[in-house]
C-alpha positions in Angstrom: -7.6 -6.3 -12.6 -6.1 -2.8 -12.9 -2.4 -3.1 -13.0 -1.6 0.5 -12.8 -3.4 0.3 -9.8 -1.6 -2.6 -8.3 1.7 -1.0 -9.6 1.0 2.5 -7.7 0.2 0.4 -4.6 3.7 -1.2 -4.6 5.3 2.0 -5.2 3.2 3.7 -2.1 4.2 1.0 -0.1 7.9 1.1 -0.5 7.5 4.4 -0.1 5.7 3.9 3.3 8.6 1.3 4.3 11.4 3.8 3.2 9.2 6.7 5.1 8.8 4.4 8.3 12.7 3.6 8.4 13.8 6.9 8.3 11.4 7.9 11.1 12.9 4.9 13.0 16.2 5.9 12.2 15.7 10.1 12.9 13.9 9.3 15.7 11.1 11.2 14.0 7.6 9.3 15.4 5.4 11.5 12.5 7.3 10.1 9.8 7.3 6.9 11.1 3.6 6.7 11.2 3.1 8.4 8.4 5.1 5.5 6.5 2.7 3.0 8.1 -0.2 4.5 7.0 0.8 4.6 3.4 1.4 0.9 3.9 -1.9 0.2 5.2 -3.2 2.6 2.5 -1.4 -0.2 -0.3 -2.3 -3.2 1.5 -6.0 -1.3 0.9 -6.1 -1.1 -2.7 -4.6 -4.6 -3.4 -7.1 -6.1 -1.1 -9.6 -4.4 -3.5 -8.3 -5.2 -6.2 -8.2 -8.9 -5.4 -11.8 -8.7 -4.4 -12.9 -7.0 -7.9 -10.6 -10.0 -9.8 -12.6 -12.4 -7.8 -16.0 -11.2 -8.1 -15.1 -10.6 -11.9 -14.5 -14.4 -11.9 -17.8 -15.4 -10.3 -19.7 -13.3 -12.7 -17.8 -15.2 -15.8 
């Protein structure tokens, strides 16, 4: 498990979720998508990184 990869994750998706909110809020559709795509782009790497921890386990 790679913490600092899990930790940049988070940080990308609040960032997303702060980047989406102001789009919704500016009325700005680019931001706004761009903030979900961040969030996808997190939801990405902790779904690989729970795949690694759970192969890691099998392998133990």
């Amino acid at each position: 498990m790679s913490i600092e990869k899990r930790v940049e994750a988070t940080a990308k998706n609040i960032e997303g979720k702060l980047q989406e909110v102001i789009g919704e809020v500016t009325g700005n559709p680019s931001d706004k998508a761009e903030g979900k795509a961040k969030q996808a782009d997190a939801q990405i790497t902790h779904t690989t990184e729970n795949i690694k921890d759970e192969v890691k386990k099998i392998l133990e």
